[in-house]
NUPAMI-420652 format. One line per 8 residues: number of its first residue (from 1); their letters; for each residue y negated, z negated, x of N, C-alpha, C, O. Coordinates in nm, 4 decimals. Example, Ala and Ser with C-alpha at 12.3 -4.5 7.8 and 13.67 -1.06 7.14 Angstrom:
REM NUPAMI-420652
1) AS) 0.5690,-0.7800,1.3190,0.4500,-0.7800,1.2300,0.3300,-0.7800,1.3200,0.3319,-0.8465,1.4236 | 0.2250,-0.7080,1.2850,0.1060,-0.7140,1.3670,-0.0030,-0.7870,1.2900,-0.1138,-0.8039,1.3409
REM end
This chain:
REM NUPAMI-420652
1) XXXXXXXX) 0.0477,-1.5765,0.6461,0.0955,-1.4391,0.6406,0.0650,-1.3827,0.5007,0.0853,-1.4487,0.3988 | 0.0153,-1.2574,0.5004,-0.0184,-1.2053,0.3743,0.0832,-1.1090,0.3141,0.0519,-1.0757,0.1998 | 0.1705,-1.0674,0.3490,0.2429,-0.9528,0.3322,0.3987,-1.0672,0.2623,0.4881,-1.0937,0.3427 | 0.4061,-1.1061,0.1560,0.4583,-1.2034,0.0863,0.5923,-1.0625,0.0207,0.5605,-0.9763,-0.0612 | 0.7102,-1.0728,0.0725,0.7448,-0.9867,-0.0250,0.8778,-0.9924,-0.1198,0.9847,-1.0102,-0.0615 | 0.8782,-0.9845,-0.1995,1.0154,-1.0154,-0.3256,1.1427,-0.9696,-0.2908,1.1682,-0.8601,-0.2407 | 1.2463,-1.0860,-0.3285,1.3911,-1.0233,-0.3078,1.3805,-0.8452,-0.3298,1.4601,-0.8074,-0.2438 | 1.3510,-0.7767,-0.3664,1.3742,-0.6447,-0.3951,1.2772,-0.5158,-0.3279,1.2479,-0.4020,-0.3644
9) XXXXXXXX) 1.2490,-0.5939,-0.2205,1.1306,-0.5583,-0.1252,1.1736,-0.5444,0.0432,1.2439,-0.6320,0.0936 | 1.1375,-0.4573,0.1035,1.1492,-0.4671,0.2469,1.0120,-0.4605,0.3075,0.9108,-0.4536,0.2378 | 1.0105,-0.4627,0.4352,0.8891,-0.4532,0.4919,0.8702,-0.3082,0.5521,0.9529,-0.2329,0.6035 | 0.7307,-0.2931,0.5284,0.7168,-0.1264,0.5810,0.7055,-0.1199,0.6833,0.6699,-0.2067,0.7629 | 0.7458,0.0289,0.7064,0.7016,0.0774,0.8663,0.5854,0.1975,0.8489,0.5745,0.2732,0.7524 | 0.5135,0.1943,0.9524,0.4007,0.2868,0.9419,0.4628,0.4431,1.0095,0.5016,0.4617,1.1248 | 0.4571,0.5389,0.9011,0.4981,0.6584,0.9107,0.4345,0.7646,1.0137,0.4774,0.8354,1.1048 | 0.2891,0.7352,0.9422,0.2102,0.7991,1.0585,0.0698,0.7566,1.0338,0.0395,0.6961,0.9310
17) XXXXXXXX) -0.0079,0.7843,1.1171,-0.1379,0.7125,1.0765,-0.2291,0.8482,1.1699,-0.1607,0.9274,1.2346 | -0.3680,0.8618,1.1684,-0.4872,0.9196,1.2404,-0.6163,0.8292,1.2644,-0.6757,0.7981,1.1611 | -0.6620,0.7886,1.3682,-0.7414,0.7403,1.3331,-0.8451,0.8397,1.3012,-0.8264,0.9611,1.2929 | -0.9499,0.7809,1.2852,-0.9850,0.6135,1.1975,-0.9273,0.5858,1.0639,-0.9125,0.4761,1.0100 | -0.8968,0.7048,1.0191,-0.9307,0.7190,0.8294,-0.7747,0.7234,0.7756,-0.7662,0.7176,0.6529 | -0.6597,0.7319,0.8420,-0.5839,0.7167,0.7595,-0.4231,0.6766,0.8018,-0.3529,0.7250,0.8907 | -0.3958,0.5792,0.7123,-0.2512,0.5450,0.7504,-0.1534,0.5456,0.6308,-0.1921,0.5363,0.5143 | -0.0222,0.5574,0.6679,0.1151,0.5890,0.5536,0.2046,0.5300,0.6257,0.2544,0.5476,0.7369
25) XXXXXXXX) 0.2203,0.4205,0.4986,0.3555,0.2648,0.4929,0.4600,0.3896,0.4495,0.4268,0.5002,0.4068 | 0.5893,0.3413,0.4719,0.7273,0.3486,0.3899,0.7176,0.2781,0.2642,0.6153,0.2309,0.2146 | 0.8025,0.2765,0.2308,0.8397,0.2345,0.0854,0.8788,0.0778,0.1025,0.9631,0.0375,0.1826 | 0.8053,-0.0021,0.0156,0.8923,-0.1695,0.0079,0.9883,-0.1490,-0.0989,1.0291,-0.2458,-0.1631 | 1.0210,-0.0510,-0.1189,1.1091,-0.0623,-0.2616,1.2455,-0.0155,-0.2203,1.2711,0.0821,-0.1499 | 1.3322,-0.1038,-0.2775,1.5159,-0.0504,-0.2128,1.5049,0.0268,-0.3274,1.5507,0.1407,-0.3181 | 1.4559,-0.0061,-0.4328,1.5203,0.1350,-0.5391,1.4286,0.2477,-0.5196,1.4478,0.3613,-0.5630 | 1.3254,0.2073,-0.4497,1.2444,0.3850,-0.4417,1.2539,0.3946,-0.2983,1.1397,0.3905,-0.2525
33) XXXXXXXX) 1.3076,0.4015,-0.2420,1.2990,0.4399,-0.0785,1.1949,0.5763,-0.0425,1.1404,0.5982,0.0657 | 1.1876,0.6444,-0.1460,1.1246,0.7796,-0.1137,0.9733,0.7301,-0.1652,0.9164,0.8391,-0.1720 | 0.8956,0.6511,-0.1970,0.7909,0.6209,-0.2254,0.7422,0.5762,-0.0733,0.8062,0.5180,0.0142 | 0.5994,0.6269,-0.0738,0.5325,0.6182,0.0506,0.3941,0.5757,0.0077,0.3455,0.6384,-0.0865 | 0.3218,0.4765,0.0637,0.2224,0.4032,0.0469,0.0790,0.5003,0.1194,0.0669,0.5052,0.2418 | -0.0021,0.5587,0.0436,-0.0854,0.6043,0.1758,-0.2380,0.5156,0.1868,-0.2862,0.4497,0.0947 | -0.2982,0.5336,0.3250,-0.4179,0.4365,0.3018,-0.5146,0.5541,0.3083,-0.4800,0.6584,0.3638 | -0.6494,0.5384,0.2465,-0.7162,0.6077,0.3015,-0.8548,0.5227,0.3177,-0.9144,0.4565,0.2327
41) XXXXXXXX) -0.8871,0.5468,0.4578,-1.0292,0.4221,0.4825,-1.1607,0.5256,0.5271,-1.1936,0.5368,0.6452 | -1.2040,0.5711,0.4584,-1.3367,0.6468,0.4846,-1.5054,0.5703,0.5552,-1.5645,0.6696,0.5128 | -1.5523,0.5361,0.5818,-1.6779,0.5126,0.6548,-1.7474,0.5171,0.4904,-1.7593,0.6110,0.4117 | -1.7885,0.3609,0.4792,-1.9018,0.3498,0.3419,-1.9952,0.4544,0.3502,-1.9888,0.5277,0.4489 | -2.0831,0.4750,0.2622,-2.1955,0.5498,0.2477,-2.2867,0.4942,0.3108,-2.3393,0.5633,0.3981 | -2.3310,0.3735,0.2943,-2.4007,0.2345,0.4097,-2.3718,0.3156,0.5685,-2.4651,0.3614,0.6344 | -2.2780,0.3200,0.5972,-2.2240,0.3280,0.7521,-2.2018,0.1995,0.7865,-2.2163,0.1808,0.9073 | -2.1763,0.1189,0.7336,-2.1792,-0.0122,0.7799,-2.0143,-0.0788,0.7911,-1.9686,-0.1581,0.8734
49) XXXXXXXX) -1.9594,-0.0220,0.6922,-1.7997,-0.0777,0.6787,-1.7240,0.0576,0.6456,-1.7612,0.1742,0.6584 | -1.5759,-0.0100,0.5870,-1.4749,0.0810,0.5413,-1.4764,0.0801,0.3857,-1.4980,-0.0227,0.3215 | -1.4514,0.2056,0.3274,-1.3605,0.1910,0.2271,-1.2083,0.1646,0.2047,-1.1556,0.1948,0.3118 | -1.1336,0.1321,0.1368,-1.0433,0.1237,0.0933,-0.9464,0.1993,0.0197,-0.8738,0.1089,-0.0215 | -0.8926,0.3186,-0.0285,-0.8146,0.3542,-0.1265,-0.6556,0.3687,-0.0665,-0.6318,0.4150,0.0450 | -0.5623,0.3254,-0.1515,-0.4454,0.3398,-0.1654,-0.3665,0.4375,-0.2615,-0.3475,0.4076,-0.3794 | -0.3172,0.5668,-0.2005,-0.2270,0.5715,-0.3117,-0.0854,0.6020,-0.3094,-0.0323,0.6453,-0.2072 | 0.0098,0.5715,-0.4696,0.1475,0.5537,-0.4444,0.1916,0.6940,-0.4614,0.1401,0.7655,-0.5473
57) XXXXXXXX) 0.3169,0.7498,-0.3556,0.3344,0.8381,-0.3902,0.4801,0.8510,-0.3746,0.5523,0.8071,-0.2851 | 0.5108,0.9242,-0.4857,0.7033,0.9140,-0.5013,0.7383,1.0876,-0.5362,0.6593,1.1743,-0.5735 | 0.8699,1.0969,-0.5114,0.9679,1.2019,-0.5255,0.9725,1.1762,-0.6710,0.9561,1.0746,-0.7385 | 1.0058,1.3268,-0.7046,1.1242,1.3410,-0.8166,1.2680,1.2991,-0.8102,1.3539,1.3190,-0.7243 | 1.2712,1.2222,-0.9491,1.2579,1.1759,-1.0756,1.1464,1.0718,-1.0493,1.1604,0.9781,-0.9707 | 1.0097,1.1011,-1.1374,0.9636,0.9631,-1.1547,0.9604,0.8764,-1.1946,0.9567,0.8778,-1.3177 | 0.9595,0.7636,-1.1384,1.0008,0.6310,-1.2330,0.9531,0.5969,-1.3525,0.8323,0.6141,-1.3690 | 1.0151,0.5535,-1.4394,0.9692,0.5271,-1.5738,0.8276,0.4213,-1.5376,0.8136,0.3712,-1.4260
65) XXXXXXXX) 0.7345,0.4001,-1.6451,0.6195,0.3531,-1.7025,0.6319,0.2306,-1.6345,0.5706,0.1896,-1.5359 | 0.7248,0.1757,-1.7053,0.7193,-0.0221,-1.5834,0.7445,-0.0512,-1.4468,0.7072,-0.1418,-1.3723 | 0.8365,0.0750,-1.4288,0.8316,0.0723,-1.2505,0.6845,0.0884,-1.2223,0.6019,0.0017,-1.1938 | 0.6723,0.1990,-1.2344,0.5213,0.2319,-1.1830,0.4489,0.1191,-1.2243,0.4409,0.0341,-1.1357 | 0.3798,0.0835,-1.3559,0.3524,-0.0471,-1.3588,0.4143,-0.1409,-1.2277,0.3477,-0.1383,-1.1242 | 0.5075,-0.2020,-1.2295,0.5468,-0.2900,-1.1474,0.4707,-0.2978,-0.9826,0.4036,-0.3852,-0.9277 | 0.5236,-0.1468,-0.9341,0.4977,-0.1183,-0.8100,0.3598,-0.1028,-0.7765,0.3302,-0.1149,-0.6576 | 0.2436,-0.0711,-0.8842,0.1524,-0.0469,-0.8329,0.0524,-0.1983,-0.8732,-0.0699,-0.1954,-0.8602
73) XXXXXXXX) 0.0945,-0.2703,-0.9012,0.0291,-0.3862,-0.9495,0.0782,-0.5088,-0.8373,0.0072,-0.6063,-0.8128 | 0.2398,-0.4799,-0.7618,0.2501,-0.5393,-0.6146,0.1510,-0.4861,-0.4972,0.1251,-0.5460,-0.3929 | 0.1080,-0.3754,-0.5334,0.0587,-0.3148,-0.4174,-0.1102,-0.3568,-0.4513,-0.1855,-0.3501,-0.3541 | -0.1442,-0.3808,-0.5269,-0.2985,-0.5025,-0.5998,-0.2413,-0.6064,-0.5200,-0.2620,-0.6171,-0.3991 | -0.1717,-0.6804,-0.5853,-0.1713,-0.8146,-0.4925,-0.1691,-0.8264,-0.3649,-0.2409,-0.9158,-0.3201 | -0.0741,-0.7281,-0.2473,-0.0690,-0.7678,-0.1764,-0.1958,-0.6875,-0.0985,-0.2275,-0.7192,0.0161 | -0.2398,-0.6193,-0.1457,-0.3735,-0.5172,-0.0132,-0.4762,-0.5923,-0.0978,-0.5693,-0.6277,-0.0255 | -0.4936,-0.6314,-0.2318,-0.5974,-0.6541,-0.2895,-0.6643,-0.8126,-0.2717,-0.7785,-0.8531,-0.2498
81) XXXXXXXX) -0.5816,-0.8543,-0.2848,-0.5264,-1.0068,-0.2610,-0.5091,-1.0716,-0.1843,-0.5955,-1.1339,-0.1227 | -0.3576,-1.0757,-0.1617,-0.3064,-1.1235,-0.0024,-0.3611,-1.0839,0.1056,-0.3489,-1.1710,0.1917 | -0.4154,-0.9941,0.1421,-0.4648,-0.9160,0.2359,-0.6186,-0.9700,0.2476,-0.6787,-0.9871,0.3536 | -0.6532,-0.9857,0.1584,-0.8251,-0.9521,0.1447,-0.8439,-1.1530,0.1974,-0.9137,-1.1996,0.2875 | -0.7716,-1.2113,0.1199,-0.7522,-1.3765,0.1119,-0.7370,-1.4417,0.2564,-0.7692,-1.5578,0.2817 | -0.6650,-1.3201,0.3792,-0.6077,-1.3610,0.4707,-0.7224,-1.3710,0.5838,-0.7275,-1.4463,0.6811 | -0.7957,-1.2904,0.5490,-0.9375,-1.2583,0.6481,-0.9913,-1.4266,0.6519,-0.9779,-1.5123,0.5645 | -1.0616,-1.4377,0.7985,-1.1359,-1.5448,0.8122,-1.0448,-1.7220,0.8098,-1.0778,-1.8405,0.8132
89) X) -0.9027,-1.6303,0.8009,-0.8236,-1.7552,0.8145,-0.7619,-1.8094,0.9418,-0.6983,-1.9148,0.9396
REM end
């Protein structure tokens, strides 16, 4: 299982998605509940595969410098990482 997540973590639910190109997690964070994960998977320039981009997006007040740090460096490991590691297994 790739989706590994820390006492201070829940598991997301998918908010809404379109295919092909795009999907939006909830928040793994009990202290940011209002943070929403979005995916965006565009068709390479190749035509051959997907791209990848993620981004974090939160309400006002924004979290100070190390949250953000924190949160966006879990969200590396686990789509970048865990995710990527899990393929072919």
């Amino acid at each position: 299982m790739w989706l590994l997540l820390l006492d201070d973590e829940v598991p997301p639910k998918v908010l809404r998605s379109r295919r092909p190109d795009t999907v939006v997690w909830s928040s793994l964070w009990k202290k940011r509940p209002d943070a929403v994960i979005r995916f965006d998977l565009p068709r390479d320039k190749g035509g051959y595969g997907t791209d990848l981009r993620w981004t974090l997006e939160v309400d006002e007040p924004l979290p100070d410098d190390g949250l953000v740090g924190h949160m966006c460096k879990r969200l590396n490991e686990l789509i970048n990482a865990n995710l990527r590691c899990s393929f072919g297994q």
